[in-house]
C-alpha positions as CSV (number, residue, x, y, z in Angstrom):
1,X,26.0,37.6,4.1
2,X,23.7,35.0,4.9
3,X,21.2,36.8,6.3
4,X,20.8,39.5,2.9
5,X,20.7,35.9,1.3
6,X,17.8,34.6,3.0
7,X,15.7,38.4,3.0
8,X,16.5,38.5,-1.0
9,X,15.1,34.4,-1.2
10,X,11.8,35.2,0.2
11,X,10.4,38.0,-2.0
12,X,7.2,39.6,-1.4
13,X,4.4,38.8,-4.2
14,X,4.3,41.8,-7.0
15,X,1.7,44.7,-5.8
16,X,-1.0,44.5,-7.8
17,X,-4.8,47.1,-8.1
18,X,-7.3,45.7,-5.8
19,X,-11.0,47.4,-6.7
20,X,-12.8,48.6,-4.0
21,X,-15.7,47.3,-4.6
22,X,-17.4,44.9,-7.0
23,X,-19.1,47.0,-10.2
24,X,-22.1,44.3,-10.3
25,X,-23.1,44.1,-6.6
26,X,-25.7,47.3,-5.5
27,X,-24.4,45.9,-1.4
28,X,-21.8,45.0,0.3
29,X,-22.1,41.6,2.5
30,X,-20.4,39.7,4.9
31,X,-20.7,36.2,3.7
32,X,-18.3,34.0,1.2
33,X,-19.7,30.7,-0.5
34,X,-20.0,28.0,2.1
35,X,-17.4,25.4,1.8
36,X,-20.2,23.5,1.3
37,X,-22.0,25.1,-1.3
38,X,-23.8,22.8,-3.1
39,X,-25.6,22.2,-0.2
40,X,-27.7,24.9,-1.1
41,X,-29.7,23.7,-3.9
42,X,-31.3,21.6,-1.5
43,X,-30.7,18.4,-3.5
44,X,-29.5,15.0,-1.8
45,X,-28.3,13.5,-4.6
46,X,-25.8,15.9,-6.1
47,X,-24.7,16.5,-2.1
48,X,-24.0,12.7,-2.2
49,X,-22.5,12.5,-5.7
50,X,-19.8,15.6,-4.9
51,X,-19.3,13.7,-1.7
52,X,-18.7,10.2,-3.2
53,X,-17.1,11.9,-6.2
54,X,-13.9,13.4,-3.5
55,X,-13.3,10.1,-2.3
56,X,-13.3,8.2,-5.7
57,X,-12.2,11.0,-8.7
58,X,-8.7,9.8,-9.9
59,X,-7.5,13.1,-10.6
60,X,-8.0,14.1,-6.6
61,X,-5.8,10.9,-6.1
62,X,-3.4,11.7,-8.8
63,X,-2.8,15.6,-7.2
64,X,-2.2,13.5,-3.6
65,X,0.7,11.4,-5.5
66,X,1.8,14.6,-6.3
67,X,1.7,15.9,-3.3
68,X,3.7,13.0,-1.7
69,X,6.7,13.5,-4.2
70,X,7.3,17.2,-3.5
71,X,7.9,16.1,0.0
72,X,9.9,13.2,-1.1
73,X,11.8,15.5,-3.1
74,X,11.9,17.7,0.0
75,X,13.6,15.2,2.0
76,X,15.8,14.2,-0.5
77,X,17.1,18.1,-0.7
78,X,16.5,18.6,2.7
79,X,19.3,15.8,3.4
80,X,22.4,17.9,2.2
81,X,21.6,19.4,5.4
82,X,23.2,16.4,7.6
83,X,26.5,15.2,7.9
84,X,26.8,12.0,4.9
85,X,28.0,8.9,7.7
86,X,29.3,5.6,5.7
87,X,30.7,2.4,6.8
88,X,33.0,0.6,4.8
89,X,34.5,-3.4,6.0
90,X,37.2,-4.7,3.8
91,X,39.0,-8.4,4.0
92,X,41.9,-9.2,1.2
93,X,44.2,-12.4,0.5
94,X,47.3,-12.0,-1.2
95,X,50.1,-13.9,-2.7
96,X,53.9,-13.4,-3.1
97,X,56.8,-15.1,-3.3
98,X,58.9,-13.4,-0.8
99,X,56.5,-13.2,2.2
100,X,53.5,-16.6,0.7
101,X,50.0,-15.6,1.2
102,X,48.9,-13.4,4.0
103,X,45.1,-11.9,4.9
104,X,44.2,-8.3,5.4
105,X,41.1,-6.9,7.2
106,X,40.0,-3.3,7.5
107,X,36.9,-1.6,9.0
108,X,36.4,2.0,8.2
109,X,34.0,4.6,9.7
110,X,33.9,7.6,7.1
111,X,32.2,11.0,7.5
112,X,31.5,14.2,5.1
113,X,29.9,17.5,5.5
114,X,28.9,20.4,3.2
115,X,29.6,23.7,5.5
116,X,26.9,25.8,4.2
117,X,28.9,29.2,4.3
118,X,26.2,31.0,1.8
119,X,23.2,29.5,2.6
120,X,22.8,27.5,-0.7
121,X,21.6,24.3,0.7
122,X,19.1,25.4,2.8
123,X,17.9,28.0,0.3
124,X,17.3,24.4,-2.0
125,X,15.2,22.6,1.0
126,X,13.4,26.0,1.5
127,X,12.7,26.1,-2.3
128,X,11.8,22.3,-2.0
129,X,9.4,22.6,0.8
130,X,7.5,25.9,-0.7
131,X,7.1,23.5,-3.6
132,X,5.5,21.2,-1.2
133,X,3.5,24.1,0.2
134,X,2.4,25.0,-3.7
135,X,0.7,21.5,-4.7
136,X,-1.0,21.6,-1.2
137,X,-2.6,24.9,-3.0
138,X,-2.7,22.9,-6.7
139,X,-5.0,20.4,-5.2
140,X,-7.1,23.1,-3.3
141,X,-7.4,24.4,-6.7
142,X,-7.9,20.9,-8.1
143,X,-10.8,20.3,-5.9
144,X,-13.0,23.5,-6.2
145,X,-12.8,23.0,-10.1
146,X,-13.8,19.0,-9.6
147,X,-16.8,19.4,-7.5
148,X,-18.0,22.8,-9.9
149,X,-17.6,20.3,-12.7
150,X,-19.8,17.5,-11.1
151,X,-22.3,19.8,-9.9
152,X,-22.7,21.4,-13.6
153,X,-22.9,17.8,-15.3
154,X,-25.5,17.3,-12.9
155,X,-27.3,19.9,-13.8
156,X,-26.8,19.3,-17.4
157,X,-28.4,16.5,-17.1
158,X,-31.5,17.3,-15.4
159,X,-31.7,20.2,-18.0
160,X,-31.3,17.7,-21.0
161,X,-34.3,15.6,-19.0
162,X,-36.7,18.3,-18.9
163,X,-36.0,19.3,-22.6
164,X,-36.4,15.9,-23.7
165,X,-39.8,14.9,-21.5
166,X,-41.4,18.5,-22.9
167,X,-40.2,17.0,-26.7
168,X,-42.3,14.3,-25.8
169,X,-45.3,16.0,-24.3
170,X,-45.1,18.7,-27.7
171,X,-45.0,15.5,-29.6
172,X,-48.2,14.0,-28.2
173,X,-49.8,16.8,-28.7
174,X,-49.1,17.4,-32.0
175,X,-49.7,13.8,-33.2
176,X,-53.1,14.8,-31.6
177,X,-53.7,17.6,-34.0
178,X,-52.2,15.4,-36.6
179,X,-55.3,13.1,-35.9
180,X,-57.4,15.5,-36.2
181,X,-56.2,17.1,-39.6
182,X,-56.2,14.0,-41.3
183,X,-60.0,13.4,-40.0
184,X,-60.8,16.9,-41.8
185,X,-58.8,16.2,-44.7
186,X,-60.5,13.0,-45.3
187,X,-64.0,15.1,-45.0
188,X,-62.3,17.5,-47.5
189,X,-62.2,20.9,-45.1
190,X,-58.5,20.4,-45.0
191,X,-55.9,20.5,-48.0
192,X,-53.2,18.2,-48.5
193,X,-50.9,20.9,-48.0
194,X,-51.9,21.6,-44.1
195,X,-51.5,17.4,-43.7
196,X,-48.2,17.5,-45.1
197,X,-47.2,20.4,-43.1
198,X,-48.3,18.9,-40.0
199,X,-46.6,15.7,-40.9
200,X,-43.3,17.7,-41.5
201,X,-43.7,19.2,-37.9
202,X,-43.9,15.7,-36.2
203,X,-41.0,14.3,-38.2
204,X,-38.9,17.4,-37.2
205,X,-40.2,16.9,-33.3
206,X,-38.9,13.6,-33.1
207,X,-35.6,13.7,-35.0
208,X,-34.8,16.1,-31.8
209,X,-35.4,13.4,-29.5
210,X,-32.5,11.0,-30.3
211,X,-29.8,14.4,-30.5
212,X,-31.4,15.2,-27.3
213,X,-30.9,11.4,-26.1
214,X,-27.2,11.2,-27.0
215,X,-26.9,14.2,-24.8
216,X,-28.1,12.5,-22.2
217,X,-26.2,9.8,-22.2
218,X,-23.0,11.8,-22.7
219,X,-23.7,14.0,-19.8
220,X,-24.2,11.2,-17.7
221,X,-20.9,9.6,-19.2
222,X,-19.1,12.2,-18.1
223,X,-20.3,12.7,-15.0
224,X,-19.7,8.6,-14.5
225,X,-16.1,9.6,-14.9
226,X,-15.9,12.6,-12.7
227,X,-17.2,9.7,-10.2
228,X,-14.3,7.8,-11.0
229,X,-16.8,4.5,-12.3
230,X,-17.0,3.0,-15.7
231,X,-20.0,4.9,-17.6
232,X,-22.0,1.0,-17.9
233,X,-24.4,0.8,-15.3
234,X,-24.1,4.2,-14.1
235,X,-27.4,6.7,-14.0
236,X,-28.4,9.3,-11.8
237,X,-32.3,9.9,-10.4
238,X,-32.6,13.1,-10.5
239,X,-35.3,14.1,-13.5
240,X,-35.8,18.1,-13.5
241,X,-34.2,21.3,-12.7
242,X,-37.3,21.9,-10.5
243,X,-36.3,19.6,-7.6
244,X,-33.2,22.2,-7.1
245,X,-33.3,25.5,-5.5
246,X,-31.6,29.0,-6.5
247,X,-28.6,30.0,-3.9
248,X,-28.2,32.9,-3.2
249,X,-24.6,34.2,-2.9
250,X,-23.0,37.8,-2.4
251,X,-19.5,37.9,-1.7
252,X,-17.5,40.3,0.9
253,X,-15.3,43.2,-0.6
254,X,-12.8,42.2,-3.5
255,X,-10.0,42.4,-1.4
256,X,-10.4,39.2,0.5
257,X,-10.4,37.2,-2.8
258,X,-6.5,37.4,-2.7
259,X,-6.8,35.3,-0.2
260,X,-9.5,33.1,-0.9
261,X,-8.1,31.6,-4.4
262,X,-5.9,29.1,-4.0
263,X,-4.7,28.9,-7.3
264,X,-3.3,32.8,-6.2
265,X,-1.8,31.2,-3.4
266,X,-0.1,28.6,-5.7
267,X,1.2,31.4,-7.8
268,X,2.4,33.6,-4.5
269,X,4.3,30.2,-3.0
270,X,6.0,29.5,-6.8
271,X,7.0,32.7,-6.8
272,X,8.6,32.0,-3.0
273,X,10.3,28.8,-4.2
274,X,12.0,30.9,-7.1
275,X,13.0,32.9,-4.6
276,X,14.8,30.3,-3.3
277,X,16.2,29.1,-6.0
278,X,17.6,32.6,-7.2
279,X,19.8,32.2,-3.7
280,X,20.9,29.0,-4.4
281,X,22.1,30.2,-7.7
282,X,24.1,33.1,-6.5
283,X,25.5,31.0,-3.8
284,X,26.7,28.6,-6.3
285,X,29.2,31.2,-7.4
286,X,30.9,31.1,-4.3
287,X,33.4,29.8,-2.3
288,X,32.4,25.8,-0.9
289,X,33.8,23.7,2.0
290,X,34.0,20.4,2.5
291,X,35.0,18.6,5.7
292,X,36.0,15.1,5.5
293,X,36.8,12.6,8.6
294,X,38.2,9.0,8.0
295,X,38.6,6.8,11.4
296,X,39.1,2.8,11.4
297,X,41.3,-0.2,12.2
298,X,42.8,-2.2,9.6
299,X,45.2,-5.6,10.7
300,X,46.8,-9.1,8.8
301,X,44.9,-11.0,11.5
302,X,40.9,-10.6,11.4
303,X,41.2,-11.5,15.2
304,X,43.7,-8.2,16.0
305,X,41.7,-6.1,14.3
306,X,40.3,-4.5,17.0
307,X,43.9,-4.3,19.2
308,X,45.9,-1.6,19.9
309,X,48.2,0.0,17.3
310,X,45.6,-1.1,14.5
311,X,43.6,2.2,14.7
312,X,44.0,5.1,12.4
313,X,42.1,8.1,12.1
314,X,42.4,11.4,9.3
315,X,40.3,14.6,8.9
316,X,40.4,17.0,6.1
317,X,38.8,20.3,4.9
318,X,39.1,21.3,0.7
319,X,37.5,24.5,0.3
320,X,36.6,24.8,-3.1
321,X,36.1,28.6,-5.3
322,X,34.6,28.7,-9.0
323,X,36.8,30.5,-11.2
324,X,35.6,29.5,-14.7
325,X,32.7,27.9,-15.6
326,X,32.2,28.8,-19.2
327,X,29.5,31.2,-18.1
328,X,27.4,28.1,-16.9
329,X,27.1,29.7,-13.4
330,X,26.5,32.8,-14.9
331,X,23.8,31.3,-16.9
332,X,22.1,29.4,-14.5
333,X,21.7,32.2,-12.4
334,X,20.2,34.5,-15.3
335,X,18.3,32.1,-15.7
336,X,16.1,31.3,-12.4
337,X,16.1,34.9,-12.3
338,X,14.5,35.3,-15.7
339,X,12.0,32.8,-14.2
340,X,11.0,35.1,-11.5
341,X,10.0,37.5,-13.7
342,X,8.3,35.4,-15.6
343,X,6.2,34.5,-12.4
344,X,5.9,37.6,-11.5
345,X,3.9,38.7,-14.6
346,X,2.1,35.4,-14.0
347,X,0.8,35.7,-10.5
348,X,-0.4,39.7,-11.4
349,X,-2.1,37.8,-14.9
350,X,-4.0,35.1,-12.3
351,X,-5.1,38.4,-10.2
352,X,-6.7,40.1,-13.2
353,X,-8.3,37.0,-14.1
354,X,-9.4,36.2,-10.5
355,X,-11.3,39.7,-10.8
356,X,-12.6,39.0,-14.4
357,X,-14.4,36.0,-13.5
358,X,-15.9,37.0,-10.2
359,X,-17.4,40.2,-11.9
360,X,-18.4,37.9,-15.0
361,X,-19.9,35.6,-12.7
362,X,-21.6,38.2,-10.7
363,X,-22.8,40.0,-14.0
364,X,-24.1,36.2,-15.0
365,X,-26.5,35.4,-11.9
366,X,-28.2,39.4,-12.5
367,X,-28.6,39.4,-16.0
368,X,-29.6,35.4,-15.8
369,X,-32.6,36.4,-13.5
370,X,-34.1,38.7,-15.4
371,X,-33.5,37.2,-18.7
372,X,-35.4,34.0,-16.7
373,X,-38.2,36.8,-15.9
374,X,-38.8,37.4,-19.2
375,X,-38.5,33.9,-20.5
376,X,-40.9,32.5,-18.6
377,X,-43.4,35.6,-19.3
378,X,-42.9,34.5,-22.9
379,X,-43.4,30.8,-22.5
380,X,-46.5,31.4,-20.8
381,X,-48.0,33.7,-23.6
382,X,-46.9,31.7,-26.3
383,X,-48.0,28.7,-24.8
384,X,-51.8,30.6,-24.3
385,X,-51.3,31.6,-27.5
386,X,-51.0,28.3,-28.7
387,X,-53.9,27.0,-27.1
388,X,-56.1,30.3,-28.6
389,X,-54.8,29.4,-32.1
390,X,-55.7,25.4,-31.8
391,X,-58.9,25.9,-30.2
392,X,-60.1,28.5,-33.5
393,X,-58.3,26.2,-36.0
394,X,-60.7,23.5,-34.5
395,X,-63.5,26.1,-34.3
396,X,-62.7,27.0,-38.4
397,X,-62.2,31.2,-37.6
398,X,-58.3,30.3,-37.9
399,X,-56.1,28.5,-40.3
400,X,-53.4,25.9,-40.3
401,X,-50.3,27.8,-40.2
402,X,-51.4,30.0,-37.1
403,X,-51.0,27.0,-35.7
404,X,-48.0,25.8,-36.5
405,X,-47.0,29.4,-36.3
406,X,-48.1,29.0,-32.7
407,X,-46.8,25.6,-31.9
408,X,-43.3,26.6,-33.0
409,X,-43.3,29.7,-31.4
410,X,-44.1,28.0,-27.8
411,X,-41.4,25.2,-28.3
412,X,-39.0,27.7,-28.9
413,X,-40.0,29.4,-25.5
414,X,-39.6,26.2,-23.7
415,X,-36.3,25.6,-24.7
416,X,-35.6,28.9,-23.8
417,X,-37.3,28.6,-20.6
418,X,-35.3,25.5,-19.6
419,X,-31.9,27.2,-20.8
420,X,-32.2,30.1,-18.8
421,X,-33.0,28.2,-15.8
422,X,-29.4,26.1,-16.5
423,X,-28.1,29.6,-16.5
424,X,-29.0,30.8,-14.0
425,X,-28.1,27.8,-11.6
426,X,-24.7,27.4,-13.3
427,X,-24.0,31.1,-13.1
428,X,-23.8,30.2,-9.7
429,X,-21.6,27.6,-9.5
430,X,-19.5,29.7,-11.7
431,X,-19.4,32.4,-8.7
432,X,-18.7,29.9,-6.3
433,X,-15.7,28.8,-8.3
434,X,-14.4,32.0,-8.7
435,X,-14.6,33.1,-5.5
436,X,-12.6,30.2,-4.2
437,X,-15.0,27.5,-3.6
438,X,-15.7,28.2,-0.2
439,X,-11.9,27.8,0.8
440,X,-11.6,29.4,4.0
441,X,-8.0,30.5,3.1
442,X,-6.0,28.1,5.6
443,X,-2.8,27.9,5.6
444,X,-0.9,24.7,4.8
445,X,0.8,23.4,8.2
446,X,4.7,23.6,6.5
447,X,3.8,27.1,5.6
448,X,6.4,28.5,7.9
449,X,8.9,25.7,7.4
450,X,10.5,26.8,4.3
451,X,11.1,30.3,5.9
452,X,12.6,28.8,8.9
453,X,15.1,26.5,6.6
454,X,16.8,29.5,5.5
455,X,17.0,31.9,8.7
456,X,18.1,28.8,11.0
C-alpha cells in the first residue's frame, strides 16, 4: 500500500495549452533576458543601485526568514521520523511508622517509536520539505519583481527630470516673449488682451513645476525604500532618459516559459506539497503503532543503584485503529483534497496569466516604438512650427494666439515625446519580468528530497 501512497502524493501539475508560437513576434530566437538584464541599458548607476538594492531591500531579507522557517518546520516534521530517546533520574525520601524514613533512587532510559505502516509521516516531511522547495521559488519570484521595480523608479525619475528641465526651458522662453509683448503693448501694437493671455500661459507653466517637483521627490522616496535607506539624504545622479540605451529582447518559443517563471514553479511545488498532505490524510484513517521500550535501575541505596538485581527493563507495542471520529477524519481529508483542486485551478490561472503578460509585454515594446516614431516626428514639427509662428508674430504677418496656439501645441509634444520614451524602456522591463527575469530555471538543491522522503 505504501507505494500507491507515495505515486498518489506526488501528482503531476494539471495539463494546460501551450501556444506555439508568440502572436506578436514576426521571428523565432534563441535568447532569454540575461539574468542580468539591466545591464543592458548601459547605465552604471541603476546596475549599482539593483546591485546594492539585493543586499539591503528588507523584503529580500524578510522572504530569507521565510525561507529558514520552512526548513525549521521541516525538521521539526521531519523528526517523527526517529525514534523519541528520553532520560528520566528520580530520588524520593519517605516516612512511615512501621519501617522510619528510607530513600529511593531510580534512573530510567525510555524509548518510543511511530512504525509508519502507511506512509503518513513521511508523506508530512515530504509535504514540509516541498514547502521548503516553494519559498525557494517565492523569493525567485520576490526578487525579479524587486529589481523590475527599482529599475522602473529609476526610470521614473529620470523621466520626471527631463519633463521638469523642458518646463523650465518652455518657461524661459516664454517669459522671453512675455518681454517682448509687454514692450509692444506699451508702444500700443499689442492689446491688453494678448498681455493677459501671455501672462496666463506663464502662470499655468510654472504651477506645473512644483506637481512635477513633488513627483520627483516621491519617486525618489520610493526608490530610497526599495534601497532599504531612509528617503532623507537619499538622491540619485542620473538626470535624463538619454543617458540609457533601448534593449533589445526576443524570447525563445512559449513553451520554455513554464519553466522559466518561478512563480509557476511555486505553484507546481504547492501543488506537490498538497499532494502530500492528501496522503497524510488518508493515512490518518488507518491503523497506527506504537512501540514503546522502558529499561532502568531503581534501589533504597543511591550507592546500589547500579548492582545487580536493581535492573529492570519492559517493551510494549499498542496498535491503535480509528473507528469514530465524528466525521473529523473524514473532514480533514475532504478537505486537503478540496485544496488540491483549488490549486489546481490556480497553477492553470498563473499559466494563462504568464502568457497574457508576455504577449502584452511583447505587444508593448512594438506598438511603443512606433508610437515613439511618430512622437518624435510631431515634436519636431510642432516645435518648427513654433518657431515659424514666433518669428512672424515678431515680424507682425501673424497674431498672438498662433502663438500660443503654437507654444501649446509643442509642449504637448514634449511631454508626449518624454512619455513614450518611459514606455518604451519600461515596456521592456515589463518583458523581462514576465518572462522570468532572466531565471535560468535551476532547480533548488532539496528538489529531489521530498520525493525521496516518501519512496524510502
Amino acid at each position: 500500500m505504501l507505494p500507491l501512497l507515495a505515486a498518489c502524493a506526488s501528482p503531476l501539475p494539471p495539463t494546460v495549452e501551450v501556444p506555439s508560437a508568440w502572436q506578436s513576434v514576426t521571428e523565432e530566437s534563441s535568447a532569454w533576458p540575461s539574468s542580468e538584464w539591466w545591464q543592458a541599458f548601459g547605465n552604471p548607476e541603476l546596475s549599482s543601485l539593483i546591485i546594492q538594492a539585493a543586499e539591503s531591500n528588507r523584503g529580500l531579507k524578510a522572504s530569507v526568514a521565510r525561507i529558514l522557517q520552512a526548513e525549521a518546520q521541516a525538521k521539526i516534521v521531519g523528526a517523527s521520523q526517529w525514534p523519541l530517546l528520553s532520560s528520566v533520574g528520580s530520588i524520593g525520601r519517605s516516612n512511615s511508622e512501621t519501617r522510619g524514613a528510607s530513600t529511593s533512587t531510580q534512573a530510567t532510559l525510555q524509548a518510543s517509536y511511530q512504525v509508519d505502516l502507511f506512509g503518513q509521516v513521511r508523506a508530512n516531511a515530504a509535504s514540509a520539505t516541498t514547502r521548503i522547495e516553494s519559498s525557494l521559488y517565492d523569493r525567485e519570484t520576490l526578487r525579479i519583481t524587486f529589481f523590475s521595480d527599482v529599475a522602473t523608479t529609476y526610470l521614473q525619475i529620470l523621466s520626471v527630470r527631463d519633463r521638469l528641465r523642458l518646463a523650465e526651458d518652455r518657461l524661459r522662453i516664454a517669459e522671453s516673449l512675455l518681454a517682448l509683448v509687454e514692450a509692444q503693448n506699451r508702444i500700443g501694437t499689442v492689446s491688453n488682451l494678448e498681455l493677459v493671455q501671455q501672462r496666463a500661459a506663464i502662470a499655468s507653466q510654472r504651477a506645473a513645476i512644483p506637481a512635477l517637483r513633488v513627483s520627483e521627490r516621491q519617486s525618489v522616496d520610493a526608490l530610497a525604500i526599495l534601497m532599504g535607506q531612509l528617503p532623507q539624504n537619499f538622491d540619485v545622479v542620473g538626470r535624463t532618459l538619454a543617458d540609457l540605451k533601448l534593449p533589445s529582447i526576443a524570447p525563445e518559443l512559449p513553451a520554455g516559459l513554464l519553466d522559466r517563471r518561478p512563480d509557476l514553479r511555486k505553484a507546481e511545488a504547492d501543488l506537490r506539497a498538497n499532494g502530500f498532505d492528501v496522503a497524510s490524510a488518508r493515512a490518518a484513517r488507518l491503523p497506527s503503532l506504537q512501540l514503546t521500550a522502558q529499561g532502568g535501575t531503581a534501589s533504597d541505596a543511591l550507592g546500589s543503584l547500579f548492582n545487580a538485581g536493581t535492573f529492570f527493563s519492559n517493551i510494549a507495542a499498542s496498535l491503535t485503529a480509528p473507528l469514530f471520529s465524528g466525521n473529523r477524519l473524514e473532514g480533514q481529508e475532504q478537505a486537503v483534497r478540496a485544496r488540491r483542486m483549488e490549486l489546481a485551478e490556480t497553477y492553470q490561472q498563473n499559466v494563462l496569466s504568464a502568457f497574457r503578460d508576455v504577449e502584452d509585454a511583447l505587444t508593448a515594446t512594438t506598438q511603443n516604438a512606433i508610437q515613439f516614431g511618430f512622437a518624435q516626428e510631431a515634436y519636431v514639427q510642432s516645435a518648427e512650427a513654433y518657431r515659424l509662428a514666433e518669428l512672424r508674430y515678431r515680424a507682425g504677418t501673424v497674431n498672438f494666439q498662433t502663438v500660443l496656439n503654437a507654444q501649446t501645441t509643442v509642449i504637448q509634444s514634449q511631454e508626449a515625446l518624454i512619455q513614450s520614451s518611459l514606455a518604451r524602456m519600461t515596456a521592456v522591463i515589463a518583458l523581462s519580468k514576465a518572462l522570468g527575469g532572466g531565471w535560468d530555471g535551476a532547480t533548488p538543491q532539496l528538489l529531489n528530497l521530498a520525493e525521496s522522503l516518501v519512496t524510502q
